[in-house]
C-alpha positions as CSV (number, residue, x, y, z in Angstrom):
1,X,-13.6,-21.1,-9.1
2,X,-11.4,-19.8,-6.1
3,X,-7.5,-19.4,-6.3
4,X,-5.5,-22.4,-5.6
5,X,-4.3,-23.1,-2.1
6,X,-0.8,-21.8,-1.4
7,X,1.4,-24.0,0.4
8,X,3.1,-20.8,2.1
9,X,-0.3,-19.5,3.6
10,X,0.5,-21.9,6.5
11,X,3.5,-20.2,7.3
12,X,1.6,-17.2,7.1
13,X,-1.3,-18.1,9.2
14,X,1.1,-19.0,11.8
15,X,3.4,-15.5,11.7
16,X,-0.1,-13.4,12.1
17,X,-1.0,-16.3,15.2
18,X,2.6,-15.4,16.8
19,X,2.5,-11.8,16.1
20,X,-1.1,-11.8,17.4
21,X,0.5,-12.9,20.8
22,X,3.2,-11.0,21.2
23,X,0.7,-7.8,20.6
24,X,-1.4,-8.8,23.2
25,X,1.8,-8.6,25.8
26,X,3.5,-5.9,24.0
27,X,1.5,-3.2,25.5
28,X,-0.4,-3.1,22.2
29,X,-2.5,0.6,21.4
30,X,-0.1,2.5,22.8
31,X,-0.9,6.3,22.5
32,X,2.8,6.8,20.6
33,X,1.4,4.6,18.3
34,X,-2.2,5.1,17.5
35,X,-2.9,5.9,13.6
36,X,-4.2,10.1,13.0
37,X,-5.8,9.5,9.4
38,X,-8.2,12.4,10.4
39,X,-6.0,14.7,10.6
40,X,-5.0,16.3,7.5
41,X,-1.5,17.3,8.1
42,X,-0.8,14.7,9.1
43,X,-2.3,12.5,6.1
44,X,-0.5,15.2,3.6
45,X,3.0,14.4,5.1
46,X,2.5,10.2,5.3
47,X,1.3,10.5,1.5
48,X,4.4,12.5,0.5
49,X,6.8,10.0,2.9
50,X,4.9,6.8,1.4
51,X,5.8,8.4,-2.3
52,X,8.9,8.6,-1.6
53,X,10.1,5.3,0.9
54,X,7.5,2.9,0.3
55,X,5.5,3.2,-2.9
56,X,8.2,1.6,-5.0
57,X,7.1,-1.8,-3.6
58,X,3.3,-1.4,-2.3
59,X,2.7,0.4,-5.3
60,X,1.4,4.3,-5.6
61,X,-2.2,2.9,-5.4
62,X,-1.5,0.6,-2.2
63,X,-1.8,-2.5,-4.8
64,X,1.1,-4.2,-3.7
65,X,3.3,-6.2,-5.9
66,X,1.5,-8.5,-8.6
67,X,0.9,-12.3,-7.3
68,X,2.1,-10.9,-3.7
69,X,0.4,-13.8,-1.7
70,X,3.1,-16.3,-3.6
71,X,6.9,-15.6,-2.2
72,X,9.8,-15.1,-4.3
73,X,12.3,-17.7,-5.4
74,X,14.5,-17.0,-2.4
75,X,11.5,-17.8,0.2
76,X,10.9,-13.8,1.0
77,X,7.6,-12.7,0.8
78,X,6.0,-10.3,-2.0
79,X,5.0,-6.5,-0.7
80,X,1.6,-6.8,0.3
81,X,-1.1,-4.5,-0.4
82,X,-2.0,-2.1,1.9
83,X,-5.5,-1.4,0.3
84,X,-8.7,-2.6,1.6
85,X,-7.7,-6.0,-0.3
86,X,-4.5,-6.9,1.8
87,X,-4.5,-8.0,5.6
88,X,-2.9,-4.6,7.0
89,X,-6.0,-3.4,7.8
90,X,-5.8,-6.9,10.2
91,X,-3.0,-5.7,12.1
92,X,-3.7,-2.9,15.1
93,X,-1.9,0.5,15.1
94,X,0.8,-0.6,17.5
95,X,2.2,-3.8,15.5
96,X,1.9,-2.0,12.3
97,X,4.3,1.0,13.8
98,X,6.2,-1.7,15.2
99,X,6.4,-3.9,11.8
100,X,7.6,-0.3,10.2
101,X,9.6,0.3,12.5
102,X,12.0,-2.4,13.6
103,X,11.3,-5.1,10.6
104,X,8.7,-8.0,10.7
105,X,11.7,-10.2,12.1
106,X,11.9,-8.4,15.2
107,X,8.7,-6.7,15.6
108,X,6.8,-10.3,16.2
109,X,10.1,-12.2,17.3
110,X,11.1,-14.7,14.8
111,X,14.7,-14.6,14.8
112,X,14.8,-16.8,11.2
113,X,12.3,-14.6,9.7
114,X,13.9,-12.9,5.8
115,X,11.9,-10.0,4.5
116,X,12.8,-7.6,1.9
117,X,10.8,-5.2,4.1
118,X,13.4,-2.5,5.4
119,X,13.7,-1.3,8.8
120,X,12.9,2.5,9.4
121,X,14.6,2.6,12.8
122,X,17.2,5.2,11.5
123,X,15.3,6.8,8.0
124,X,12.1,8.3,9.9
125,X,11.0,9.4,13.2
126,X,8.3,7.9,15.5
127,X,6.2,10.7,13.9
128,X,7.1,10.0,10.2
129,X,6.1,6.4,10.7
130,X,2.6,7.4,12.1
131,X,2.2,9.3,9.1
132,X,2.5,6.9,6.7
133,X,0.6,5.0,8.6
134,X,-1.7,7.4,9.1
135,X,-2.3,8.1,5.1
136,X,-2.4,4.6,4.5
137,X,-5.6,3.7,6.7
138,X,-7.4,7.4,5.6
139,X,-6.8,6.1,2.0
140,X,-9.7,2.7,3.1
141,X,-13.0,2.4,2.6
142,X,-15.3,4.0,5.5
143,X,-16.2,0.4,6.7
144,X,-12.6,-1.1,6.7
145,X,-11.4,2.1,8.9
146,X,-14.2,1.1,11.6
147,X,-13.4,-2.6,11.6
148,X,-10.0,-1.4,12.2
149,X,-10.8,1.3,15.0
150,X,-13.0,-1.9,16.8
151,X,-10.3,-4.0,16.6
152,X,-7.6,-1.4,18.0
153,X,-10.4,-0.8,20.9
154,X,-10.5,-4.6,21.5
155,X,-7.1,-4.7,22.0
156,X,-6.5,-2.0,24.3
157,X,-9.6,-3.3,26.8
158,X,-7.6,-6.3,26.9
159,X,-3.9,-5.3,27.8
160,X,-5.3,-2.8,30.6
């Protein structure tokens, strides 16, 4: 039998409509922002950086925290997964960097928006974030990274 329906997925399903938007006017797969998880040097730094500023809550193994899709008691939402099971793999390079960056809040413009997230404006560079990035997407399946690739293509044919 499937899992229960989660009252909160409608918020959700709305925030990934909104951000979804705003990507396709943001000037989405911008070159400054594109994902390197073939290049090993790369890879090797993002895995070191993840270990260090994001594994704590995504987990070491990109799990995510347990029962992530239900949201705390003070209406946040659980770290997702970043694993071929979670929806990052959803998201195209530039609103990932851009999540990473400057907070989910600001990245897809809801002002009201709480996340436990942090914002690594200030802690790591353009390049650092790209790293991470970067490791996380080499660490999916072969098939997941060229869903994701198609989709990033998508989206820069349509905001030339």
């Amino acid at each position: 039998m499937g899992k229960a329906f989660k009252p909160w997925s409608w918020f959700f399903g709305i925030l990934l409509m909104v951000a979804a938007g705003l990507y396709a006017v943001s000037g989405a797969g911008s070159a400054d922002s594109q994902l390197q998880p073939d290049d090993e040097t790369m890879v090797r730094q993002g895995g070191e950086i993840y270990a260090q500023s994001c594994a704590s809550c995504h987990g070491a193994d990109l799990k995510g925290e347990e029962d992530w899709q239900s949201p705390n008691d003070d209406g946040t939402l659980k770290a997702p997964p970043h694993d071929e099971t979670g929806h990052t793999w959803h998201h195209a390079d530039d609103l990932l960097f851009r999540v990473t960056k400057f907070g989910t809040a600001k990245a897809v413009g809801l002002d009201d928006f709480q996340s436990n997230m942090p914002v690594f404006d200030e802690t790591l560079t353009d390049r650092e974030i790209i790293a991470v990035l970067s490791w996380i997407k080499a660490q999916w399946p072969d098939e997941i990274r060229e869903r994701h690739d198609m989709m990033n293509e998508r989206a820069r044919n349509t905001n030339q």
